[in-house]
Backbone as JSON, one array per atom type, in Angstrom:
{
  "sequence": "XXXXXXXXXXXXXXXXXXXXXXXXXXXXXXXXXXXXXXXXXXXXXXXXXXXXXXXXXXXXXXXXXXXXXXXXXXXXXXXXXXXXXXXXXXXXXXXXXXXXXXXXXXXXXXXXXXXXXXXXXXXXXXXXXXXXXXXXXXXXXXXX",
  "N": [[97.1, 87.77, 69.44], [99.35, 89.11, 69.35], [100.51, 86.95, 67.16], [99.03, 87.71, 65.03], [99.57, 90.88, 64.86], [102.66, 90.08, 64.33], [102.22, 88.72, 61.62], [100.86, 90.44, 59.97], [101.92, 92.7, 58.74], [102.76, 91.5, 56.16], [101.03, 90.07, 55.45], [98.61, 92.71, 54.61], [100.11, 93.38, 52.86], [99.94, 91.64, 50.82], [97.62, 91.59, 50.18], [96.3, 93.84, 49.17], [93.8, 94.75, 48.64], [91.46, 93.89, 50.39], [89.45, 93.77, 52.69], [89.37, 94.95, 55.83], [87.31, 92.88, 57.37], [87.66, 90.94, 55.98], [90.91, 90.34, 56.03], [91.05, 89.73, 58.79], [89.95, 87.59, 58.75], [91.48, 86.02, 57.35], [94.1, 85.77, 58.77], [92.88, 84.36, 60.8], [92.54, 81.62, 59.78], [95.46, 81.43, 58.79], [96.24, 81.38, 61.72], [94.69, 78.8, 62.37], [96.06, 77.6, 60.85], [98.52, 76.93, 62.07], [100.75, 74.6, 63.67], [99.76, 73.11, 67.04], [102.52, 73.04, 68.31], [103.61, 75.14, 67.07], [101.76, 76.89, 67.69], [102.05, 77.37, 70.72], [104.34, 78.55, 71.06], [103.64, 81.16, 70.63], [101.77, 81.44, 72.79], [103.23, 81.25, 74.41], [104.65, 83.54, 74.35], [102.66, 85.57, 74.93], [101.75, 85.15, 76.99], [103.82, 85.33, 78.51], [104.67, 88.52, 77.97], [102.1, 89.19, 79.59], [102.36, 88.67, 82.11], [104.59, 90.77, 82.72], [103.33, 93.0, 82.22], [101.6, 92.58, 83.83], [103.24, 93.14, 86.58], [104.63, 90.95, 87.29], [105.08, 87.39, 87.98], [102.84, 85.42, 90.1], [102.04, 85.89, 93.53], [100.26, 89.56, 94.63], [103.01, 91.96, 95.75], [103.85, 92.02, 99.02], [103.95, 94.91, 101.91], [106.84, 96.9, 102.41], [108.82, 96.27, 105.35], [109.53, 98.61, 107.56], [112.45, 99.65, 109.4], [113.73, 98.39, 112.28], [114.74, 100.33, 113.45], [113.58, 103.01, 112.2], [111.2, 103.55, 112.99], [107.83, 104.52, 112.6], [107.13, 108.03, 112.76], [104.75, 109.22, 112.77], [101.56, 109.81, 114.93], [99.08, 109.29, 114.05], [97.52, 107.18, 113.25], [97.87, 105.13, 115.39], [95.92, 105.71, 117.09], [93.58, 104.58, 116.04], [90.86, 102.17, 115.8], [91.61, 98.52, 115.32], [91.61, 96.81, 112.16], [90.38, 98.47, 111.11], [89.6, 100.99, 108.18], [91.68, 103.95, 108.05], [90.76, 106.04, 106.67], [88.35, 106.09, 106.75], [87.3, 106.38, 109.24], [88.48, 108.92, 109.54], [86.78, 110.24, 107.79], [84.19, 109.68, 109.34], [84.16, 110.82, 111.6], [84.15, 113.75, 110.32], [82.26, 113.7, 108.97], [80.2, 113.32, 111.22], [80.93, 116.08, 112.59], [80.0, 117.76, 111.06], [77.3, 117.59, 110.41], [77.02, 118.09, 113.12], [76.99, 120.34, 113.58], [75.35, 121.7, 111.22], [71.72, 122.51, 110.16], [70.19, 119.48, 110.23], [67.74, 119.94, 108.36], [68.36, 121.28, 106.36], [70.19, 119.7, 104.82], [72.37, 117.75, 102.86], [73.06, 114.33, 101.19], [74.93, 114.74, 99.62], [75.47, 117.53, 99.6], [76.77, 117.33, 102.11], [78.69, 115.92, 100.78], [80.31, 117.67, 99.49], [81.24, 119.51, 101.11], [82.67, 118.13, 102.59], [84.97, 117.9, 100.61], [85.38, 120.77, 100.24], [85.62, 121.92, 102.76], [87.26, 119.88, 104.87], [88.98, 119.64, 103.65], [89.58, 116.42, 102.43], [90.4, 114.93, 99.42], [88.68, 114.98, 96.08], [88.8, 112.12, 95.24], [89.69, 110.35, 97.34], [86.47, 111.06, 98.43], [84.62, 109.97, 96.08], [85.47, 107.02, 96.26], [84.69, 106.63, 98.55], [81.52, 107.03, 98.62], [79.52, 105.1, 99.0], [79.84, 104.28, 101.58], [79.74, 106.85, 103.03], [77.73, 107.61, 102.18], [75.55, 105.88, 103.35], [76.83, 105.69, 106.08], [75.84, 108.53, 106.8], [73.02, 107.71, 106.62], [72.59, 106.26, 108.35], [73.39, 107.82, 110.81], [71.18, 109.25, 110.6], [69.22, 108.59, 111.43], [69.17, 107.48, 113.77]],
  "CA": [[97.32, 89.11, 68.95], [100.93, 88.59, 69.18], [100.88, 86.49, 66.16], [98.51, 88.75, 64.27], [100.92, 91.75, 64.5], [103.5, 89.53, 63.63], [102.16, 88.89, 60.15], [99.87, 91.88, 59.31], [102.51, 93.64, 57.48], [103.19, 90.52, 55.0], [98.92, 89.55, 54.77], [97.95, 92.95, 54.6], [100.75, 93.65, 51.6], [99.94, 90.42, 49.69], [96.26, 91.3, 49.78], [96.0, 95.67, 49.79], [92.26, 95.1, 48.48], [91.15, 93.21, 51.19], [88.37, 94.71, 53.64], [89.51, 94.68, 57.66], [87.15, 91.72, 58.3], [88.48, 89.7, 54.92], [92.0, 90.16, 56.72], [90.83, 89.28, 59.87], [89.61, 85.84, 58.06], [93.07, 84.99, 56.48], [94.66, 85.46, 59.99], [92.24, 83.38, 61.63], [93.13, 81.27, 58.81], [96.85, 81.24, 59.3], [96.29, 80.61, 63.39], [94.31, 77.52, 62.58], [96.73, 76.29, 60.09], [99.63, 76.46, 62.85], [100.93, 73.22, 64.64], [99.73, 72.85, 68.37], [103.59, 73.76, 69.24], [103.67, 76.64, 67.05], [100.94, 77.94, 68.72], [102.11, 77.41, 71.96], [105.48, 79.71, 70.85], [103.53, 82.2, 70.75], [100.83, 81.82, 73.9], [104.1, 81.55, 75.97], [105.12, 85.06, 74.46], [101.4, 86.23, 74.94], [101.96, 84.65, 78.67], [105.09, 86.25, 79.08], [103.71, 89.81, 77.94], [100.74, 89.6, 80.43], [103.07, 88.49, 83.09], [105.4, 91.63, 82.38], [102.31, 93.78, 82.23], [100.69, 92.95, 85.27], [103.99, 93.23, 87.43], [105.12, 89.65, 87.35], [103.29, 86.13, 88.18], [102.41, 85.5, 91.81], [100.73, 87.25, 94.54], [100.82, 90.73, 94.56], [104.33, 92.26, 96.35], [103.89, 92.9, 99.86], [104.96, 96.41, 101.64], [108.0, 96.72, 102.67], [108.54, 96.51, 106.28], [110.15, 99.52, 108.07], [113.24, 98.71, 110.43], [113.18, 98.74, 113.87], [114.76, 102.29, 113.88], [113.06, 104.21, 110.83], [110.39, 103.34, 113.04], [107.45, 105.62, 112.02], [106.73, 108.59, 113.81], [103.37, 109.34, 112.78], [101.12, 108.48, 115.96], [97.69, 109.24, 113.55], [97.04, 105.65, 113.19], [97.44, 104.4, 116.6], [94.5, 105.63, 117.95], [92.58, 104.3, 115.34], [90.44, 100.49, 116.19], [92.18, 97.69, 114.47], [91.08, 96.4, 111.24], [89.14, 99.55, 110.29], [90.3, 101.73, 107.37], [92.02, 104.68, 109.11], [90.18, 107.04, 106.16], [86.94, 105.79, 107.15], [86.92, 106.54, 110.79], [88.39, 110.45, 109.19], [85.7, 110.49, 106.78], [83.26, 109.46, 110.05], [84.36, 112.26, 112.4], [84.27, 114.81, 109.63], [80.76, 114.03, 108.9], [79.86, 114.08, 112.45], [81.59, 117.86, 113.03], [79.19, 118.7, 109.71], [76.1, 116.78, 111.06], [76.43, 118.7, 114.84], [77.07, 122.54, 112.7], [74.55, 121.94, 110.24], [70.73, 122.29, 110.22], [69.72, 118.37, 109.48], [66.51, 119.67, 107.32], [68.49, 121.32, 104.96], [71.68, 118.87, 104.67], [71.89, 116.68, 102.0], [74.21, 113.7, 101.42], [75.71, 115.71, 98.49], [75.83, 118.45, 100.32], [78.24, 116.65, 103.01], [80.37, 115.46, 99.88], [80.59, 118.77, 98.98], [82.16, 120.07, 102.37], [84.34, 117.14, 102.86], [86.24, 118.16, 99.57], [86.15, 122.04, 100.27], [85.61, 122.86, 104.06], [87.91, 119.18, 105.32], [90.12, 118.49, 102.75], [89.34, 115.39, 101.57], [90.0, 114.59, 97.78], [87.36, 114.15, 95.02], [89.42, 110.8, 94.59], [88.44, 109.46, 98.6], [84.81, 111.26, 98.32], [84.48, 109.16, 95.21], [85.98, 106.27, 96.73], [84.08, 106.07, 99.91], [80.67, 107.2, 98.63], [78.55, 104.46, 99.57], [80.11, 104.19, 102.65], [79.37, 108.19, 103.1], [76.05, 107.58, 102.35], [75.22, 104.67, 104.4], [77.07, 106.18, 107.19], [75.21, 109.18, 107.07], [71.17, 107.84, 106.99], [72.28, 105.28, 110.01], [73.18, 108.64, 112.1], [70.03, 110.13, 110.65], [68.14, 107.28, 111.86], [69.22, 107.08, 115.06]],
  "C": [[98.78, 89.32, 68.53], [101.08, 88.28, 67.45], [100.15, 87.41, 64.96], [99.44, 89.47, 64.21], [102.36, 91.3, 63.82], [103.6, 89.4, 61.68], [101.2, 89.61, 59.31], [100.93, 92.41, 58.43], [102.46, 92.84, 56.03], [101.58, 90.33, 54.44], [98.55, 91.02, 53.78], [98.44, 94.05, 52.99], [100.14, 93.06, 50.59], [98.34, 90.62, 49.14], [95.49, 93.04, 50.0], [94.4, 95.69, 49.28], [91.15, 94.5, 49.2], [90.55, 93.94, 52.42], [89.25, 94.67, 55.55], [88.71, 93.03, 57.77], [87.34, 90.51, 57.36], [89.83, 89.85, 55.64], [91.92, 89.45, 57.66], [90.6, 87.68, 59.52], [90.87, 85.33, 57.72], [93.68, 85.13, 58.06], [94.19, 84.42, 60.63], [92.71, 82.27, 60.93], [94.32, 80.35, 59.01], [96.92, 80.49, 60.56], [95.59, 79.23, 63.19], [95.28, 76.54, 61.81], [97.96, 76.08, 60.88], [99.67, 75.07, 63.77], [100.53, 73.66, 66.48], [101.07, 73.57, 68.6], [104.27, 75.11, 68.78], [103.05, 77.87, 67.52], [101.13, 78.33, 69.92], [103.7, 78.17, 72.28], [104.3, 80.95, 71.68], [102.25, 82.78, 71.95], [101.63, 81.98, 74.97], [104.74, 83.15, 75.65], [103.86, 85.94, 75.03], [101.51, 86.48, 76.6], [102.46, 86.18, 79.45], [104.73, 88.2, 79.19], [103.2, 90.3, 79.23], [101.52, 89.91, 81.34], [104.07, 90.03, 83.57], [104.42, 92.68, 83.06], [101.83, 94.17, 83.77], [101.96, 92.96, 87.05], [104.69, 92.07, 87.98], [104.04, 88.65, 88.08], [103.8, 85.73, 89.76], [101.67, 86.41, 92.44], [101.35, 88.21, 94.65], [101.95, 90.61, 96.38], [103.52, 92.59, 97.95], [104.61, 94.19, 100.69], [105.99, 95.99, 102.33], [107.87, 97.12, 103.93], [109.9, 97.62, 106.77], [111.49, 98.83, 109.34], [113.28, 99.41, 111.69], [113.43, 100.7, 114.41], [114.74, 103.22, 113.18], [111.69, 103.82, 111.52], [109.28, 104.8, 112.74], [106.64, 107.08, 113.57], [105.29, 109.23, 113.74], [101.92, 108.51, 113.51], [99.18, 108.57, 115.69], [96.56, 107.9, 113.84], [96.98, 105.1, 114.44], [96.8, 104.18, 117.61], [93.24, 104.85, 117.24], [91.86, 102.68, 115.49], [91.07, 99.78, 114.91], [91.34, 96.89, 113.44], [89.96, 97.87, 110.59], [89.92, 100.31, 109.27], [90.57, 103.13, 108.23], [90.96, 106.34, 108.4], [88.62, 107.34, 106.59], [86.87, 106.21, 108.16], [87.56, 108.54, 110.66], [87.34, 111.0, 108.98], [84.04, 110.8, 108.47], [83.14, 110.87, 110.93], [83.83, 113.37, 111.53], [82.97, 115.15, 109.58], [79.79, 114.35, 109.75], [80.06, 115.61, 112.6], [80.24, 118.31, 112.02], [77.92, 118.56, 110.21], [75.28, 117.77, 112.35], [76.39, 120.25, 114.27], [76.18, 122.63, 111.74], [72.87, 121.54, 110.17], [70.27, 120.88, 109.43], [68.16, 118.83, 108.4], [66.63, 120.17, 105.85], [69.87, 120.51, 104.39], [71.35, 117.32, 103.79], [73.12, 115.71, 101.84], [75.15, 114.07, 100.26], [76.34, 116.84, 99.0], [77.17, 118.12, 101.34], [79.61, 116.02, 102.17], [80.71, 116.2, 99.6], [81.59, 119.26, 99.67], [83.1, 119.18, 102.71], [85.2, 117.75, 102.18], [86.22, 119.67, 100.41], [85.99, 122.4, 102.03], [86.58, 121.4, 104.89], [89.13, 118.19, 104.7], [90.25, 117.3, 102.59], [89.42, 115.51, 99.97], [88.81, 114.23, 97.29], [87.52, 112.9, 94.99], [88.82, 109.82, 96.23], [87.19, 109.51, 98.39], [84.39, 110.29, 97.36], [84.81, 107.88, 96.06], [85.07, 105.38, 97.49], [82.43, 106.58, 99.59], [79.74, 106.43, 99.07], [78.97, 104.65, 100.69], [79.27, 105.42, 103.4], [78.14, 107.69, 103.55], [75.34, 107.01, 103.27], [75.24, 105.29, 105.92], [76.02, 107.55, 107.65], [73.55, 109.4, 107.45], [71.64, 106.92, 108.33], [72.55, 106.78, 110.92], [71.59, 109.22, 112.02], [68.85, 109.67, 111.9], [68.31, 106.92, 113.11], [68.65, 107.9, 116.31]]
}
């Protein structure tokens, strides 16, 4: 693509009666008539690009660790069982509280996404998020 943009202005001068997919042909064209190491100019700019793009090459950054005395004072999380998502075990409670206050024959699992967002503050963006989960979570209490 790289090299396309590169010489679209000059092709698409030299040839102004030329359809989109007759252009597209003389490019293709052009890229086959380049040498192996001219091509490989421009797959290391293509590279380079991506690389740029996607936040540089390697494994994503890990977080940054806090120091011993910015330690955090939020003691939300440390009740929470290890390895579990801490939203999930929110999300779980919440639906419980809704579950024990709400007649199960008219409660629907829409209905409980409904009240997360407006009666437990939860975002549309978790509710979305965690919907299967929701769901799931909610026929195993049914079911029990």
């Amino acid at each position: 693509m790289l090299y396309v943009a590169s010489i679209r202005p000059k092709v698409t001068a030299e040839n102004p009666e030329k359809k989109v997919t007759e252009l597209a042909a003389i490019f293709g064209q052009k890229w086959r008539a380049l040498s192996e190491k001219e091509k490989q100019v421009w797959k290391d700019k293509a590279a380079a690009l991506k690389a740029k793009a996607e936040g540089g090459i390697g494994p994503p950054k890990k977080k940054k660790k806090t120091a011993p005395d910015e330690e955090e004072t939020d003691s939300d999380d440390e009740d929470e069982p290890l390895g579990k998502d801490p939203t999930i075990s929110k999300l779980e409670s919440a639906i419980d509280e809704i579950m024990a206050n709400i007649d199960l024959s008219t409660l629907t699992v829409r209905k409980i996404k409904e009240m997360l967002v407006e009666s437990h503050n939860f975002s549309d963006e978790v509710v979305t998020t965690h919907k299967k989960h929701i769901k799931t979570y909610v026929k195993s209490k049914v079911n029990n």
